[in-house]
VMD Tcl script that draws the C-alpha trace (Angstrom):
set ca {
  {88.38 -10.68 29.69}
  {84.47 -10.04 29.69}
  {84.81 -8.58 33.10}
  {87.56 -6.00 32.27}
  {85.65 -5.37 28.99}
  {82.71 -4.30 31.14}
  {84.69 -2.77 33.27}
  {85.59 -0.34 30.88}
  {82.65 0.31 29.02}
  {80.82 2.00 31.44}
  {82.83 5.08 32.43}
  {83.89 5.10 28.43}
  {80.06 5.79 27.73}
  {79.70 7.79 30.72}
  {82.42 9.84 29.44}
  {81.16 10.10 25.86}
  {77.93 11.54 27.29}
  {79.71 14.04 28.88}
  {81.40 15.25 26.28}
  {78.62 15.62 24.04}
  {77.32 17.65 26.96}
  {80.08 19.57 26.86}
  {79.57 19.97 23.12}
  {76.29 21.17 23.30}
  {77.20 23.68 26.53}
  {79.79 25.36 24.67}
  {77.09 25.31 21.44}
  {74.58 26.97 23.44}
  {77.22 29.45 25.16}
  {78.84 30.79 21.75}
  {74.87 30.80 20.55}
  {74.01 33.32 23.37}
  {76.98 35.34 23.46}
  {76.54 36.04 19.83}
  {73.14 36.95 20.24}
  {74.42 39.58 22.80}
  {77.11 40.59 21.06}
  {74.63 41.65 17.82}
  {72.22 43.46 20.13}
  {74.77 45.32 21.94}
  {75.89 46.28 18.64}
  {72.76 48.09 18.42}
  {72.97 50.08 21.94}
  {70.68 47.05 23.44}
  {70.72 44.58 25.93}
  {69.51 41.21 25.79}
  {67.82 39.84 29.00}
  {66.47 36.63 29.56}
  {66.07 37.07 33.57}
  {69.51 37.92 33.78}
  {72.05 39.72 31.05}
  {72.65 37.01 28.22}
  {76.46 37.65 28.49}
  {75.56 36.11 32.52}
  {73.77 33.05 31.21}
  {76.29 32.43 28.16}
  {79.08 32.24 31.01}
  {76.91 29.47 32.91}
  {76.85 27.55 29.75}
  {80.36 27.88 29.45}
  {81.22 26.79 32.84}
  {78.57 23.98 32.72}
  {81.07 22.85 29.46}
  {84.17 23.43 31.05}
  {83.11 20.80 34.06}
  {81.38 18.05 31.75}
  {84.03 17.76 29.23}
  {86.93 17.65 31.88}
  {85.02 15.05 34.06}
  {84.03 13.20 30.41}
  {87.81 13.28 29.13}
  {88.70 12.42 32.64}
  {86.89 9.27 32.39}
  {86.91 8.41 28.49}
  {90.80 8.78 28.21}
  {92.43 6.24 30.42}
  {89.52 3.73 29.39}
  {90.51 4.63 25.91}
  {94.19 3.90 26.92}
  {93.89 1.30 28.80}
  {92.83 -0.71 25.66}
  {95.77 -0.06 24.08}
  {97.25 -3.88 24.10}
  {101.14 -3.78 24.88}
  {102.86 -2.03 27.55}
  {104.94 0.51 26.45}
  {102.92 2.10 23.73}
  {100.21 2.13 26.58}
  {102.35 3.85 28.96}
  {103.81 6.56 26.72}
  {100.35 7.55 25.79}
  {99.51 7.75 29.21}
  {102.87 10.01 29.83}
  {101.69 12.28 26.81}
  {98.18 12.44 27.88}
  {99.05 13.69 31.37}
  {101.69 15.99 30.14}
  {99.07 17.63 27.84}
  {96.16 17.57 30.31}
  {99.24 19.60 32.61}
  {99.70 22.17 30.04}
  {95.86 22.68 29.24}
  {94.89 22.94 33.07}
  {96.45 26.72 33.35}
  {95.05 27.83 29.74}
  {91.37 26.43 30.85}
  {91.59 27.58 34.63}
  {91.62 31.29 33.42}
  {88.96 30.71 30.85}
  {86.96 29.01 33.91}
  {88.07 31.49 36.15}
  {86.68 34.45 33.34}
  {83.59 32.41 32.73}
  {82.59 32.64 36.54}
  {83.57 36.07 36.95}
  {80.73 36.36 34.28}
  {78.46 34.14 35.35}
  {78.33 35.40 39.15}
  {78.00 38.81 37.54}
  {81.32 41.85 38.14}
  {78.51 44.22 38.59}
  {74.67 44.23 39.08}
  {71.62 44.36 36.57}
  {68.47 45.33 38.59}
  {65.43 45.21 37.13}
  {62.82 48.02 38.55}
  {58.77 47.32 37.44}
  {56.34 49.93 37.88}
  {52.56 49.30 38.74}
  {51.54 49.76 35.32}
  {54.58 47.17 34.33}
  {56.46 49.30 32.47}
  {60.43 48.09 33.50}
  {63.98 49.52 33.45}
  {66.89 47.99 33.56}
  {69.62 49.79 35.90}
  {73.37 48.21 35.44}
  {76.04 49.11 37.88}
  {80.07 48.04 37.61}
  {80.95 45.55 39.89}
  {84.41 47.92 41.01}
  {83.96 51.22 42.59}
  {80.34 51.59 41.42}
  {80.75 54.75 39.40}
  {79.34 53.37 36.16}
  {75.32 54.00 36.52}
  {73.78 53.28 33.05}
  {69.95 52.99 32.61}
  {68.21 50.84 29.70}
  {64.19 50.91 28.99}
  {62.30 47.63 27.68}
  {62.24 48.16 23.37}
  {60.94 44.65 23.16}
  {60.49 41.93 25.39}
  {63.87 40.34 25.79}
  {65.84 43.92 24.51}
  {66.32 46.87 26.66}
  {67.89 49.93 24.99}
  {70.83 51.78 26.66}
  {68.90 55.41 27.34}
  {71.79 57.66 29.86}
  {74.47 57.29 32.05}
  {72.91 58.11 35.60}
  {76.35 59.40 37.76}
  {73.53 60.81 40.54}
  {72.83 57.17 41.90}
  {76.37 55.73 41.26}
  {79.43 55.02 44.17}
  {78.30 53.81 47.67}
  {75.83 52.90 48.71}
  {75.17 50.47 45.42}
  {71.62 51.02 43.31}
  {70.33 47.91 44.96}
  {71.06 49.04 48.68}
  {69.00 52.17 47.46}
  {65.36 50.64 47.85}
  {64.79 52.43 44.31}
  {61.33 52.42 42.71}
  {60.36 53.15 39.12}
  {57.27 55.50 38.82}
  {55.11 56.37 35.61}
  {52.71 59.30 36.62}
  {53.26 61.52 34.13}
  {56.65 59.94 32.66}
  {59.16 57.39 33.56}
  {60.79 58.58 36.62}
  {63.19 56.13 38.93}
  {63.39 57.22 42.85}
  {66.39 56.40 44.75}
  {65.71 58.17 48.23}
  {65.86 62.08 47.65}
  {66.98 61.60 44.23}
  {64.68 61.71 41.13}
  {65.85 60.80 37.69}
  {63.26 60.81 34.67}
  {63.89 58.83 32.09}
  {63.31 59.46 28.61}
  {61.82 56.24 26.79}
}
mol new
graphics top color blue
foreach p $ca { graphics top sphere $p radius 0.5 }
foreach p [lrange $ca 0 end-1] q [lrange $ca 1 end] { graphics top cylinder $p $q radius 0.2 }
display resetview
C-alpha cells in the first residue's frame, strides 16, 4: 500500500507544479497583452526586445504545454485513488472524453499563440550612431504593410507613417537598411530615402 502510495505522489506533485506554472504563464501572458493592448490604444508600441504581443504569445504557449503535461500527470493519479472500480472507471471514461473535446478548442488557441509568438510579420529595429532607434514593422503576407514607429520612451515606440516605398519584395530586412541622423531622422534602404518625422 506504501509503495503504490508513493507511487502516486510523485507525478501528483509533479503535476501540481505544473499547473501552477501554467497558472502563472497564462498570468503573465494576459499581464503583457494588456499592457499592449493600452499602449496601442495610444498609437504606441510596446517593445521589450521583441513586440509585447510576441512575448505574451510565448507565455501563452509556455501555459498551454505545462498545464497539459501537469493535468496529464495529476488526473489519472487523482483517479486512480478513487477506491472501487466502476466509479473509477467512469471517471476515467469522462475525463478522456472531455480531454477529446478540449484538444481541438486548445490546438487552435496553441496554434494562434505560435503564429504570434514566431512573429506573422517582422519588427526590425534600426539604431543610428548617435542611438537614436526606429522601429520598422512589416506584415508577415505579401509585405505591403510598411509602418514606421520612433522610440517616445524606452520600452514605447510611437506609430509615425505608413512607408509603401520600402514595402513588397524584397522584405525591409533583406534591404540592408540603415537609420541616419545628420540633419534629421532619415532611414536608407538602397536608393531609397525616407525621413522621418520624430
Amino acid at each position: 500500500m506504501l509503495g503504490r502510495k508513493r507511487h502516486f505522489e510523485t507525478p501528483g506533485n509533479l503535476g501540481t507544479a505544473l499547473l501552477v506554472a501554467a497558472a502563472l504563464g497564462a498570468w503573465a501572458d494576459h499581464a503583457i497583452y494588456e499592457a499592449y493592448r493600452a499602449a496601442a490604444r495610444d498609437d504606441l508600441l510596446l517593445y521589450i526586445g521583441m513586440p509585447a504581443d510576441s512575448i505574451s504569445s510565448w507565455f501563452r504557449i509556455a501555459a498551454l504545454l505545462s498545464g497539459g503535461a501537469g493535468l496529464s500527470l495529476l488526473l489519472p493519479a487523482l483517479i486512480g485513488r478513487i477506491p472501487k472500480k466502476i466509479p473509477r472507471r467512469t471517471a476515467g471514461w469522462i475525463t478522456g472524453v472531455a480531454v477529446a473535446a478540449a484538444v481541438p478548442y486548445f490546438g487552435l488557441i496553441f496554434l494562434f499563440a505560435a503564429l504570434g509568438a514566431f512573429g506573422i510579420g517582422d519588427t526590425l529595429k534600426f539604431v543610428a550612431a548617435d542611438g537614436t532607434s526606429v522601429l520598422v514593422s512589416q506584415d508577415g503576407f505579401d509585405g505591403d504593410t510598411v509602418i514606421i514607429y520612433t522610440q517616445h520612451d524606452e520600452y514605447h515606440y510611437k506609430r509615425v507613417s505608413d512607408a509603401p516605398e520600402i514595402s513588397g519584395w524584397p522584405r525591409v530586412k533583406d534591404q540592408d537598411c540603415q537609420l541616419a541622423t545628420d540633419g534629421g531622422l532619415t532611414l536608407i534602404c538602397g536608393a531609397t530615402r525616407l525621413d522621418i518625422d520624430r
